[in-house]
C-alpha positions in Angstrom: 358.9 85.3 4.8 359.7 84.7 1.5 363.3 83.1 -0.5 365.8 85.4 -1.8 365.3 85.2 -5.6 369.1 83.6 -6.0 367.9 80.8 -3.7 364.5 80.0 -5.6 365.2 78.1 -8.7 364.2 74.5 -9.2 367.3 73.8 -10.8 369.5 75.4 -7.9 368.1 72.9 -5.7 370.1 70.0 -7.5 373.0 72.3 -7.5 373.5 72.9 -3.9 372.8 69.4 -3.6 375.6 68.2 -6.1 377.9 70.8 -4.6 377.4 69.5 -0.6 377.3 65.8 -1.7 379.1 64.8 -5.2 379.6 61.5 -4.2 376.7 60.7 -2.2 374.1 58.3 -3.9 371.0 60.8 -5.0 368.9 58.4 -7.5 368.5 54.5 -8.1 365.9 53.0 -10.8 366.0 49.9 -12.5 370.0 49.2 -12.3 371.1 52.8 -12.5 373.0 54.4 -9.8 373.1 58.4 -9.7 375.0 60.1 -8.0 374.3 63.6 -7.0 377.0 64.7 -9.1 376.2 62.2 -12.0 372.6 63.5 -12.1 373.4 67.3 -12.1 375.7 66.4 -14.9 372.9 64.5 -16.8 371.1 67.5 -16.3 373.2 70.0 -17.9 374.1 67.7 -20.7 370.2 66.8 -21.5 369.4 70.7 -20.9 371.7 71.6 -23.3 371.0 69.1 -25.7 366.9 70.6 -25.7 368.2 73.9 -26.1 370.0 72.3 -29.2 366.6 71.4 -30.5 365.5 75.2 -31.3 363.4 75.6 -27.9 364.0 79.1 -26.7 363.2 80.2 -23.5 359.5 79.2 -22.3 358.7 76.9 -24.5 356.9 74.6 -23.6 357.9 70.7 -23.2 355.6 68.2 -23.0 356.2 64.6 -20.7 354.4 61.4 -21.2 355.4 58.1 -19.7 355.8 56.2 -16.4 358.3 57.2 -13.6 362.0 57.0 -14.7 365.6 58.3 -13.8 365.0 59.4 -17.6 361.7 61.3 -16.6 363.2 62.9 -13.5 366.1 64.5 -15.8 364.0 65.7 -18.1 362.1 67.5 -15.7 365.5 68.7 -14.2 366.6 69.7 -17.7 363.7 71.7 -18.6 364.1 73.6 -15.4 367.7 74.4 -16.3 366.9 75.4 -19.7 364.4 78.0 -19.1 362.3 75.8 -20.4 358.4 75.1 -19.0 357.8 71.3 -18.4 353.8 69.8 -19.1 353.4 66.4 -17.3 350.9 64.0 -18.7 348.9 61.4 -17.2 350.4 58.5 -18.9 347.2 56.8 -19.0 345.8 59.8 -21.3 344.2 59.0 -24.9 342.7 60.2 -27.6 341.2 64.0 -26.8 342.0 64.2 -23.5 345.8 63.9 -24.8 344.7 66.0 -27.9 343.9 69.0 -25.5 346.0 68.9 -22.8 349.3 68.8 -25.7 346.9 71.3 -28.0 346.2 73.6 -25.1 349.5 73.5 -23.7 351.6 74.5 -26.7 353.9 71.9 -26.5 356.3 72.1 -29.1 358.8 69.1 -28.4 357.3 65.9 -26.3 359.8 63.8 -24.2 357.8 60.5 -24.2 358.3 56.6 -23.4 358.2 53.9 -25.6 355.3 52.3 -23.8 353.4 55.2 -24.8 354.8 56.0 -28.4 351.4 54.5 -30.0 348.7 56.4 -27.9 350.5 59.9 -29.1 351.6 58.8 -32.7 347.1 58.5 -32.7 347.0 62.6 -31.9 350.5 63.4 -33.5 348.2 64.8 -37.3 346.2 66.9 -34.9 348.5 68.7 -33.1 351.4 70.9 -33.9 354.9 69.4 -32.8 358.3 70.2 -33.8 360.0 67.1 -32.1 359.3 63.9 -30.5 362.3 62.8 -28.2 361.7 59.2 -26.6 363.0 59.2 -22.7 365.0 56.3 -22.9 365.8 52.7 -24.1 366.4 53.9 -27.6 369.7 55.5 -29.4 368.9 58.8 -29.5 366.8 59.1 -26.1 367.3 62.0 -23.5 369.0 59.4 -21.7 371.7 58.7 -24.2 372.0 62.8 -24.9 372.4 62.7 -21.0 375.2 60.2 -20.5 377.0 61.2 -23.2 380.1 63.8 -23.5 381.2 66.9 -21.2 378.5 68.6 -19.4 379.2 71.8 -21.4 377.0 75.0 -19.4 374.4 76.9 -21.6 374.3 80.4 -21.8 370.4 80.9 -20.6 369.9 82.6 -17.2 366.9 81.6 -15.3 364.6 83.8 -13.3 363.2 83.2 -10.1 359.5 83.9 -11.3 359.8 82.1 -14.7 357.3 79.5 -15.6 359.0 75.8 -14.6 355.9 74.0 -14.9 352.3 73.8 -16.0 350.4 71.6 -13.6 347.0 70.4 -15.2 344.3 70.1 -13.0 341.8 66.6 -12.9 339.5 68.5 -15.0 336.3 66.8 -13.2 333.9 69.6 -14.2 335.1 71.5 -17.2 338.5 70.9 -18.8 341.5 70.6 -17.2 343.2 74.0 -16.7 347.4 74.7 -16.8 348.3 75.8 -12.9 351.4 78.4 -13.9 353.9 77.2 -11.7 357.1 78.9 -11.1 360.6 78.0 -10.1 359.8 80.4 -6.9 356.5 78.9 -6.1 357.9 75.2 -6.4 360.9 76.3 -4.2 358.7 77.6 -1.6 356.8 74.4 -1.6 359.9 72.3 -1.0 360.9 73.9 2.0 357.1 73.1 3.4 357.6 70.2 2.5 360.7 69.4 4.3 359.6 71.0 7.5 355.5 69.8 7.2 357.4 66.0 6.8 360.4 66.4 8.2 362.1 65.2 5.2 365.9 64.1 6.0 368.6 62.8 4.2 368.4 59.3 5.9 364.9 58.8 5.3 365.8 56.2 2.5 363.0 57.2 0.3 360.8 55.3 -1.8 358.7 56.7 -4.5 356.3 54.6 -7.0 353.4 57.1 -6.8 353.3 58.5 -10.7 355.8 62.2 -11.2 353.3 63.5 -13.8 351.6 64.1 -10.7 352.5 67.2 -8.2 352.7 64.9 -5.0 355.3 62.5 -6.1 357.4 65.2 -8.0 356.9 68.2 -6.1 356.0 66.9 -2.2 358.8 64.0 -2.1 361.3 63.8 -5.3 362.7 67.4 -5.1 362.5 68.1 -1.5 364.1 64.9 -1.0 367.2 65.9 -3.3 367.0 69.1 -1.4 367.8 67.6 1.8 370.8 64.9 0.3 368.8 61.6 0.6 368.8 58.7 -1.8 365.6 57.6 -3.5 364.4 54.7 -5.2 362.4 54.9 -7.7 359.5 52.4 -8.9 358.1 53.0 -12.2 354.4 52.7 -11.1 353.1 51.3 -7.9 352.9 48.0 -7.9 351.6 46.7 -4.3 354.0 43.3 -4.0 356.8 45.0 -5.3 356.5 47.9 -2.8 356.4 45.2 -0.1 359.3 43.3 -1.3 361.3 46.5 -1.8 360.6 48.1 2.0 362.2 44.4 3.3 364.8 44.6 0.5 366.1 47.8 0.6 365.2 48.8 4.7 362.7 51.7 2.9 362.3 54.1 5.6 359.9 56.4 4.2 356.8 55.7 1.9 354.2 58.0 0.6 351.1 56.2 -1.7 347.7 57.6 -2.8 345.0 55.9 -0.3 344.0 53.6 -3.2 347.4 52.4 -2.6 347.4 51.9 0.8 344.0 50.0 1.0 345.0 47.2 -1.2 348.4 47.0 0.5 346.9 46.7 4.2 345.2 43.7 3.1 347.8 42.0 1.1 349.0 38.4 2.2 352.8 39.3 1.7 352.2 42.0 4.7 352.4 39.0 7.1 355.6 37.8 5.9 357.5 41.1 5.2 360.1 42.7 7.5 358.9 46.2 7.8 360.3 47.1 10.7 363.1 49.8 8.6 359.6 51.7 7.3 359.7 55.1 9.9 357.6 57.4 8.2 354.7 57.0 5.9 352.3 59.5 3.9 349.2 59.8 2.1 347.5 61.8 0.1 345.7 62.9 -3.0 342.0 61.2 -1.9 340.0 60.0 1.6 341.7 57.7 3.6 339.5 55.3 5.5 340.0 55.7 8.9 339.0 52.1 9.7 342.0 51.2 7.2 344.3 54.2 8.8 343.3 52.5 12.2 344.3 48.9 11.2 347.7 50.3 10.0 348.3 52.4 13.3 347.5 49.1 15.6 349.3 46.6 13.2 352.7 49.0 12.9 352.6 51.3 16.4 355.9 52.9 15.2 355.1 53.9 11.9 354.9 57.8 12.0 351.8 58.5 9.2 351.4 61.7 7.7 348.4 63.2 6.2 349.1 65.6 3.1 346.3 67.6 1.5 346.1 70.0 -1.1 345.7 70.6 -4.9 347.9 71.3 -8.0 347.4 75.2 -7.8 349.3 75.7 -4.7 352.4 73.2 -5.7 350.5 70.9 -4.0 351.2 70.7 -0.6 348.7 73.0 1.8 348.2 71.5 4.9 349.2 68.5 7.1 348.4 66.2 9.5 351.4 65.0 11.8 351.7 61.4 13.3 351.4 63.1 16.8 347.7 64.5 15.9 346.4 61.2 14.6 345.2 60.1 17.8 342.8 62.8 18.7 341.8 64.1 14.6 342.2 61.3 12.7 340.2 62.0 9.8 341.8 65.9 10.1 343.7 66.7 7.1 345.5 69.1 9.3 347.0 72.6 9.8 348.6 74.6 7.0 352.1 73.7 6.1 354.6 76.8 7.0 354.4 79.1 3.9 350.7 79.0 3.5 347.6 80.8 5.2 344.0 79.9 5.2 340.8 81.7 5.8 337.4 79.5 5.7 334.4 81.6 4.3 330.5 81.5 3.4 329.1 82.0 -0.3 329.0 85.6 0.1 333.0 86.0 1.3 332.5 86.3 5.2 334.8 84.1 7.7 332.5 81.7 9.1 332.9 80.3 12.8 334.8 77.7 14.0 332.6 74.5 13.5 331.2 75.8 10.6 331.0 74.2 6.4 333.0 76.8 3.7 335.2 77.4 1.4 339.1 77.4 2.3 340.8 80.5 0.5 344.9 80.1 0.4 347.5 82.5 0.3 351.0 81.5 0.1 354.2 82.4 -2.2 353.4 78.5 -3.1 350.5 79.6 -5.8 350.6 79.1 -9.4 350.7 82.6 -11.2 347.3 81.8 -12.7 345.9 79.3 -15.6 347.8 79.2 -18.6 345.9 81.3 -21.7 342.5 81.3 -19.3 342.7 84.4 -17.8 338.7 84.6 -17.1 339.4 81.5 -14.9 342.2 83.0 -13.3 340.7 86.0 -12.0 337.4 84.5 -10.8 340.0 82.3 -8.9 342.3 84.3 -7.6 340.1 87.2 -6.3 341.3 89.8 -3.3 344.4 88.1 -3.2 343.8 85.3 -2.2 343.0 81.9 -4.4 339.3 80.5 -4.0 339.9 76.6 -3.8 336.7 75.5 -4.3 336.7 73.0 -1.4 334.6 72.8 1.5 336.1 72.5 5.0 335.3 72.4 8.2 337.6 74.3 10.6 337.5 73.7 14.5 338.8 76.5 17.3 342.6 74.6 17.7 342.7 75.5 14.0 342.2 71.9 12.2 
């Protein structure tokens, strides 16, 4: 199964969205209050206002800076404007910065003012037409976005064009540009919303960072997909988080296991009302299982979720559900509905249930290859099917 190309662009998502709930509350951050209809007008206004800048269609645009309602558009607006989005770890310096902007071909960089210095240091060494600051400045994105009719441009996007290059962590050799398209991404979202039964009264929050494939492309856009209204943190902050489930009656929660270690032995935890937190989900490294445990006894209710994956295949794989904790829970799973899994030996043979190898994905979720490394991309993507690189062990029930 596979979406009709009408139905598969990042971009449409927000539309349908604005269309079935104009009124309904999509986005909160700091003391803004989007709409759905608010933020798909942002987004037209701040897509045409790039397009205004000379990008042309697949250009690319780089984004460096914390989580914002200023960041989320200009992902948003890039996707409108046929225009491929690069996120950046915000935390990046120097020549990790140099090469990821360098490699990429970014041409304009959308960044925050918080991180202004650190690419003003790499500005003489790469070649940029335009810096545009995010927000809290005059002639931000933001401004561009608030500001006049949200006039249509003429720029029709494809259902296979490039949205985003997703860099990979980049532990062994440099990090490589995962081709994601506005199919691929769309795919994802509907795993997403089925895998985590993402609905629109979840009351969302998301601190984890949006230069990273979890927080964007697992919770933000499938979220919006579905009509629910997100908070968003800028970066997570474990207190805060706290103070905000009790505050705002946070339903849902996902955070990175180095997250939730710190939190389920914070003193606040014993003086917070919780008790609106349904659904919780983590990700992106090992959860302990004695910290999963003390969570599971301490908050009985508290449906957890265990997401795995990687950037290459948008990045949502496989899943474990709240009802399979009890019997696997240090599982990460069964693969989410648009993606299949073999598990093989050095040599490219299924191995037997119970047995170490390689899991191999196919799924209309994969990136199109690496961006300008096509030696990487076919030794990864061979017979079809992309060669992950991480070992798994696979029992008969399929986990």
């Amino acid at each position: 199964m596979t979406l009709e190309p009408r139905a598969s662009t990042v971009d449409g998502v927000l539309r349908r969205s604005a269309a079935k709930y104009p009124h309904r509350e999509a986005l909160l951050f700091a003391d803004r209050v989007w709409t759905y209809r608010d933020l798909d007008d942002a987004v037209t206004r701040a897509a045409g206002y790039l397009r205004s800048l000379g990008l042309r269609t697949g250009d690319r645009v780089a984004a460096f800076g914390v989580n914002s309602d200023a960041y989320a558009i200009g992902f948003l607006a890039c996707a409108r404007a046929g225009l491929v989005h690069v996120p950046v770890n915000y935390a990046l310096r120097g020549d990790e910065l140099t090469y990821l902007l360098f490699q990429s071909g970014c041409r304009v960089v959308l960044v925050d003012p918080a991180q202004r210095a650190a690419l003003d240091d790499v500005r003489d060494a790469i070649d940029l037409d335009r810096v545009v600051t995010l927000r809290d400045a005059d002639d931000s994105l933001l401004t561009h976005a608030r500001a006049g009719e949200p006039t249509e441009i003429d720029v029709t996007v494809q259902s296979e064009d490039l949205v985003q290059l997703l860099y990979t962590s980049g532990t062994t050799s440099k990090p490589k540009g995962a081709m994601m398209s506005h199919s691929a991404l769309v795919h994802e979202y509907v795993s997403c919303v089925l895998a985590l039964d993402l609905a629109a009264d979840d009351d969302p929050l998301i601190c984890m960072p949006l230069y990273h494939s979890a927080g964007m492309h697992v919770f933000l856009l499938p979220y919006l997909s579905v009509g629910a209204t997100i908070r968003l943190m800028e970066a997570p902050d474990v207190a805060e988080i706290l103070r905000r489930i009790e505050a705002d009656k946070i339903g849902s929660l996902f955070l990175a296991p180095t997250v939730w270690v710190p939190l389920s032995g914070h003193p606040d935890l014993a003086t917070r009302d919780l008790s609106s937190l349904k659904k919780a989900q983590y990700g992106a490294s090992i959860m302990p299982v004695t910290v999963l445990e003390r969570l599971r006894a301490r908050y009985p209710d508290l449906g957890f979720y265990n997401c795995f994956g990687q950037s290459e295949i948008g990045p949502l794989a496989t899943v474990l559900r709240p009802e399979e904790h009890d019997e696997r829970p240090a599982s990460c799973g069964t693969p989410v509905f648009f993606v299949e899994t073999r598990v093989v030996d050095p040599e490219g043979n299924d191995v037997e249930p119970g047995t170490s190898g390689e899991v191999l994905y196919r799924s209309p979720q994969l990136c199109q290859g690496y961006w300008d490394k096509p030696d990487a991309t076919a030794e990864a993507f061979a017979d079809g099917w992309f060669h992950s690189g991480d070992l798994v062990i696979r029992d008969e029930q399929g986990y």
